[in-house]
MARNUVO-954891 format. One record per residue (C-alpha): residue in three letters; x, y, z. Coordinates in steps of 0.2 Angstrom, whole numbers, plus 2048, in hexadecimal, padded with zeros to 3 digits. Each point is the difference from the previous one (the first is absolute). Layout:
MARNUVO-954891
alaXYZ
...
***
This chain:
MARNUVO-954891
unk5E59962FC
unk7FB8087F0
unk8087F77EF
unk7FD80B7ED
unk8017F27F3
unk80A8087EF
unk7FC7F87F1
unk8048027F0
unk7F48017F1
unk7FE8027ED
unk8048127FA
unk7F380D7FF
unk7FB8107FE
unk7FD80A80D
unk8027F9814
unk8017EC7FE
unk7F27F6808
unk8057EF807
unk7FE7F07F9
unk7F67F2809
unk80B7F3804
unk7FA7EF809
unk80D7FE80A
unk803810807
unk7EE7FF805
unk8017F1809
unk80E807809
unk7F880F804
unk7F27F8806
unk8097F680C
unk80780D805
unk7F380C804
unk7FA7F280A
unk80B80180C
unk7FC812804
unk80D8087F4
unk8008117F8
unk8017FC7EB
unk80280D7F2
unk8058017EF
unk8078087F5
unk8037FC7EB
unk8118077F6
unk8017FE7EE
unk811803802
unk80D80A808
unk7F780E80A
unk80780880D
unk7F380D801
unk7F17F5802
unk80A7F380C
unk80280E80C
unk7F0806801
unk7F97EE801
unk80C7FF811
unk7FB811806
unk7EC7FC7FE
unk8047ED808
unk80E80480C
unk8057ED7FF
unk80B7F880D
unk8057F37F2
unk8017FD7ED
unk7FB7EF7F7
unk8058047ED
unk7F97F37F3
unk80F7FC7F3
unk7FC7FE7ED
unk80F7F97F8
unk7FD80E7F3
unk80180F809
unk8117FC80A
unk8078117FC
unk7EF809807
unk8037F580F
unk80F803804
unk7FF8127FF
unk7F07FF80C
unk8087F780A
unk80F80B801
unk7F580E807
unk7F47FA80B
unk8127F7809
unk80B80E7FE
unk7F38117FF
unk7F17FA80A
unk8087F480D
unk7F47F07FF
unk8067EF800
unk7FB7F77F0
unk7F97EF7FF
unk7FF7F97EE
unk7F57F27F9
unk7FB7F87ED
unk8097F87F3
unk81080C800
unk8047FA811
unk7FB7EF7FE
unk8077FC7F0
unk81080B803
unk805802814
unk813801800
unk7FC80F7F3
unk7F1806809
unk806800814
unk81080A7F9
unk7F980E7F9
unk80181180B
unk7F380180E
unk7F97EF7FF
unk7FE7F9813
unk7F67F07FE
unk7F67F87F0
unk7F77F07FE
unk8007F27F5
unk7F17F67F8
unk7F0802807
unk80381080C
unk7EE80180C
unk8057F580E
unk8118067FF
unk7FA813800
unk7F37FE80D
unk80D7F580C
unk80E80E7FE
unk7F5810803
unk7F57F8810
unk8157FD804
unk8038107FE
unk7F280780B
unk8067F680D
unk811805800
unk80980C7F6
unk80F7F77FC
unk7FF7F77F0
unk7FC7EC800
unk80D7F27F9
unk7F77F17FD
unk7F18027F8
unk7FB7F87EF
unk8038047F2
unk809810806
unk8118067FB
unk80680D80D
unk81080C7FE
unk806800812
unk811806805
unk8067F0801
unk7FC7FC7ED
unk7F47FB7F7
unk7F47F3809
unk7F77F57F3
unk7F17F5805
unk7F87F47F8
unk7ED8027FB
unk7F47F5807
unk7F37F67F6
unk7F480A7F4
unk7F080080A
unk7F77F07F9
unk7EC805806
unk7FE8107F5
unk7EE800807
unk80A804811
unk8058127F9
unk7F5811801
unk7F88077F2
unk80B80C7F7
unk7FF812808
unk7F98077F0
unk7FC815807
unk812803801
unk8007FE7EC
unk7F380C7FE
unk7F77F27F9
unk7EF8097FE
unk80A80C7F4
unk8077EF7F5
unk7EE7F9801
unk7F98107F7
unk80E8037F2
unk7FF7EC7FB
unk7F27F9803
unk80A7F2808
unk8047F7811
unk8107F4800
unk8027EF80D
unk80D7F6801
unk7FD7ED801
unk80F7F7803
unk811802803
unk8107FA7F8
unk8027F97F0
unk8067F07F8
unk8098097F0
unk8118047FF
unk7FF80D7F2
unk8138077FC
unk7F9813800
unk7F77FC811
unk806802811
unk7F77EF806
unk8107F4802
unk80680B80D
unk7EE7FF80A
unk8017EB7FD
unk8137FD805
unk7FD80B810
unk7F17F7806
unk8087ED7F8
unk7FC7F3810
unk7F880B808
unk7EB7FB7FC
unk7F48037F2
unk8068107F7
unk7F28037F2
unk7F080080D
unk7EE8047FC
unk7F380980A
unk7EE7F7804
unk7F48047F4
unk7F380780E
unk80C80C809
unk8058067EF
unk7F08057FD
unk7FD807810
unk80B80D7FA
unk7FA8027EF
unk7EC80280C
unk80980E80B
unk80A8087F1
unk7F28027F4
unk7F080580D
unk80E80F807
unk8078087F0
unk7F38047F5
unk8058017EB
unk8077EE800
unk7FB7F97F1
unk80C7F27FE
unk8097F480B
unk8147FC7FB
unk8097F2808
unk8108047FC
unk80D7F2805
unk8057F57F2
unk7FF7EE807
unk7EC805804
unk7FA7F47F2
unk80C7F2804
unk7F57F580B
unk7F37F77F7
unk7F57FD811
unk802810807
unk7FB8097F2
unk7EF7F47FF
unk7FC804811
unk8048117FC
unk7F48017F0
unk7F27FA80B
unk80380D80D
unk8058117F9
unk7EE8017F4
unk7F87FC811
unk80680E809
unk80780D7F4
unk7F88057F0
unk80E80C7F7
unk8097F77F2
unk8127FC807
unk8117FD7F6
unk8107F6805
unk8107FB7FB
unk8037EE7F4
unk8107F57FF
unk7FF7F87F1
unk80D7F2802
unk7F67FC811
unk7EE8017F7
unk7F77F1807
unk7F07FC7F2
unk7F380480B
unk806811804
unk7F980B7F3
unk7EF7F9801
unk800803814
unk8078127FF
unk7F28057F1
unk7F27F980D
unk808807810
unk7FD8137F7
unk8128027FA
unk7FE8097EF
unk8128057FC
unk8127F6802
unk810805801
unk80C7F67F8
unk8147FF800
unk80A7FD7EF
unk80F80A7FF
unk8088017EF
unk7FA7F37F0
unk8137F97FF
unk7FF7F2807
unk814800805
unk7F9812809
unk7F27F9807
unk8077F2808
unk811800801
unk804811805
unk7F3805808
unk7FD7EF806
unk7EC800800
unk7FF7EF7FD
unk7F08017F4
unk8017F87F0
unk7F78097EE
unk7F47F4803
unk7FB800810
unk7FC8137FD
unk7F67FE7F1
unk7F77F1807
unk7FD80A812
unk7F98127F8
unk7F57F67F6
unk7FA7F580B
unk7FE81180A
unk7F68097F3
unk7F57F07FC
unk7FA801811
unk7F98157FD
unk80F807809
unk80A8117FC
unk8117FC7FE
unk81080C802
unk8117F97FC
unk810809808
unk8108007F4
unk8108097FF
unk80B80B7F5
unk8128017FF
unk8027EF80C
unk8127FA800
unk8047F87F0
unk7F380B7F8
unk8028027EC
unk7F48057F4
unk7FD7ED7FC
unk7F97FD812
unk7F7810801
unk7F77F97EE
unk7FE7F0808
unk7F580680E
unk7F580C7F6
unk7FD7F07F4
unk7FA7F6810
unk7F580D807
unk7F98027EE
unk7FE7ED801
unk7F9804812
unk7F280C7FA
unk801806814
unk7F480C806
unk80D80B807
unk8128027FF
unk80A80680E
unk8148057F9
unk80D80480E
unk8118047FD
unk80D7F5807
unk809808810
unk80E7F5809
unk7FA7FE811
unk81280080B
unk8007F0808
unk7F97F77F2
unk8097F27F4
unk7F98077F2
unk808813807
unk8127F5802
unk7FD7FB7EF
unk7FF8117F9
unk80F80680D
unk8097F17F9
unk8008057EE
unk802813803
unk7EE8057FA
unk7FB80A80F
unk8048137FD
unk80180E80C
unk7ED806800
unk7FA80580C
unk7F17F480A
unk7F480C7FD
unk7FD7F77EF
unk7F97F2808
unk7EE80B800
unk8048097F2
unk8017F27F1
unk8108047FC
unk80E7F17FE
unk80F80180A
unk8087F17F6
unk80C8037F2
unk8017F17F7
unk8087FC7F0
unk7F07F97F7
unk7F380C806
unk807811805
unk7F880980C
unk7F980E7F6
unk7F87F07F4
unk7FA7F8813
unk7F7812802
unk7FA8037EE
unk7F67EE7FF
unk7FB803811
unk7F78117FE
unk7FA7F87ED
unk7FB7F0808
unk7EA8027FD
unk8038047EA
unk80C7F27FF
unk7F37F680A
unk7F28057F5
unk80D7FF7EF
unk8027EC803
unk7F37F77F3
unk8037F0809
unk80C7FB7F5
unk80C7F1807
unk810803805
unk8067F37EF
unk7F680B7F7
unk809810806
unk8137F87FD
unk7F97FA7ED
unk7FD8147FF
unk810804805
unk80A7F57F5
unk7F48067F1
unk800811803
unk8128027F8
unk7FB7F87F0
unk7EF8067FA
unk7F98137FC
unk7FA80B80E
unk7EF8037F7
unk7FB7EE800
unk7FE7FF812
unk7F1808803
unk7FA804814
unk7F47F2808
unk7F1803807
unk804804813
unk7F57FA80E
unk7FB80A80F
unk8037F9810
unk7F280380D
unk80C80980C
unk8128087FE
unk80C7FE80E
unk7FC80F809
unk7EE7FF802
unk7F77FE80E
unk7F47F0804
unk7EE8037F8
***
């Protein structure tokens, strides 16, 4: 049985290259194990050209297409012909199908997808399969379009021993070719996560396994790095190791044991993820001695009402400024993730975070525009109010804005967005009290009396890689 995995990536010029993705590894893997035939192939969108040649080089029996809830349209075309002009079944996994079935199952061409965790599920369904053609009903997880209706199960448990799960096949990636443009090998510690961020899929990934055992789960220090031993000795160019799941830092005793291990068996500076409402006091100190030299950091907008009430971070002014420096008193890089044009955005807010990250002094700043991921509480927020235009998806990896909202238009979102470095490297580090006295003056007194401060220089803009 011979199964080409489609997945969709960032845009690019020329043929796309696939992305590593830990879980479609792990499912891979599994898999292969079993003695089936795994290929795959990477769209950056709608491609009707390279999707057949990838069938007629694979001649797959089956397709499994990874979802991203922002390329529905590219999916759903894909979908349409590999169904309709190629003849395969399709089998869909990820967070479109997890997060939105009743949507997902209905679409053209869709036979089967799988909700939450989807290697057990896969690897039950296919050894099904070989057995006996006919399609199963009761599997886990599974949601099966039969030609009595729709058959929805129930998925099991999320696997609890993650140390019981293969090393991520990394060879169907290319991963040699990743390794020598970035100088960088990704692992993925844990799974699940404890937030419930608004623009964040998360809630559905907690309500579905609710009851149902332990949903953020971490792997054992030594069989993680096992991996990172194997990884690092077979492609050559890594020069940095990225743990890239965000609750990595969030156990105080596993990242001691952690700090004492990785020096003792790898000597390449690594990098990971930091929550900074979940920062316990010995963290910093044990990440800096364990090797890690650069952080990644959430803080989403300055606003406070932003922050925490819509975007429901739940990370107070203060916890950020205590954590980063905290961070950078113990040696280590830190780069802080905000948005532009978030719901509710105004030019206040957008002058509220550039006068926390000036307050900040980060080592790198990382600005996204905000996209209403479907499925979200923070994307019915914007469907609520009538923000989210007609744009196309695309804009999603294109830093454009798709919201039009009455106190930040789009065009603005766009504009501060593409500026966002020289308004960085503008701020003086004047206080936000300091700006509004500015504002109310400005009215009143001569142009020629306000004369242009000295500006500092960050060390990094936001679009600058790690040194």
């Amino acid at each position: 049985m011979r199964i080409l995995i489609i997945q969709f990536v960032a845009s690019a010029q020329g043929r796309p290259g696939p992305q590593f993705s830990h879980d479609l590894g792990v499912a891979a893997a599994m898999l292969r194990q079993e003695g089936f035939d795994i290929a795959l192939a990477a769209l950056n969108g709608y491609d009707g050209a390279l999707l057949r040649a990838a069938v007629n080089q694979h001649r797959p029996t089956h397709v499994l297409i990874e979802v991203p809830p922002t390329r529905l349209t590219a999916a759903h075309h894909t979908i349409v012909d590999v169904a309709e002009k190629l003849f395969l079944p399709v089998i869909i996994v990820g967070r479109y199908a997890t997060c939105q079935p009743e949507q997902a199952i209905s679409g053209p061409g869709v036979i089967v997808l799988v909700r939450g965790e989807y290697e057990h599920a896969l690897l039950r369904l296919f050894e099904s399969l070989r057995d006996n053609p006919a399609w199963p009903e009761e599997i886990p997880g599974v949601w099966f379009n039969s030609e009595e209706g729709l058959i929805r199960n129930e998925p099991s448990p999320p696997v609890q021993e993650l140390d019981s799960l293969p090393d991520p096949d990394r060879e169907i990636f290319h991963y040699g070719r990743a390794v020598a443009q970035t100088g960088e090998a990704t692992f993925q510690a844990t799974r699940g996560c404890a937030n419930w961020c608004a623009f964040c899929l998360n809630d559905w990934y907690i309500s579905l396994y609710r009851d149902k055992g332990q949903y953020l789960r971490r792997r054992g220090v030594g069989r993680l790095l096992d991996e990172v031993d194997h990884v690092t000795a077979r492609y050559d160019g890594v020069r940095t190791v990225t743990f890239c799941d965000h609750a990595f830092a969030t156990d105080a005793a596993w990242v001691e044991e952690f700090a004492t291990e990785y020096p003792r068996r790898c000597r390449l500076p690594c990098r990971c993820h930091v929550r900074l409402n979940a920062l316990d006091q010995r963290i910093p100190e044990l990440l800096a001695r364990s090797g890690c030299r650069q952080v990644d950091v959430e803080i989403g907008s300055g606003s406070s009402f932003i922050r925490e009430e819509v975007l429901a971070l739940r990370t107070t002014r203060q916890e950020i400024i205590t954590g980063v420096d905290a961070l950078k008193q113990a040696g280590l890089k830190v780069r802080g993730s905000v948005f532009v044009g978030a719901p509710y955005e105004s030019e206040v807010s957008v002058e509220e975070t550039l006068d926390l990250l000036a307050t900040l002094q980060l080592h790198q700043v990382h600005p996204r525009v905000f996209y209403p991921l479907p499925g979200t509480r923070a994307a019915e927020m914007c469907a609520e109010n009538g923000w989210i235009s007609g744009r196309a998806e695309e804009n999603f990896y294109s830093g454009h804005s798709v919201l039009d909202m009455p106190s930040l238009p789009s065009a603005r979102i766009d504009e501060i967005f593409r500026r966002y470095e020289a308004l960085l490297r503008r701020r003086s580090g004047r206080s936000l009290r300091a700006w509004w006295q500015s504002l109310r003056t400005i009215s009143t007194q001569p142009l020629h009396l306000f004369k242009r401060p000295r500006r500092p220089r960050l060390p990094h803009g936001p679009d600058r890689p790690w040194s």
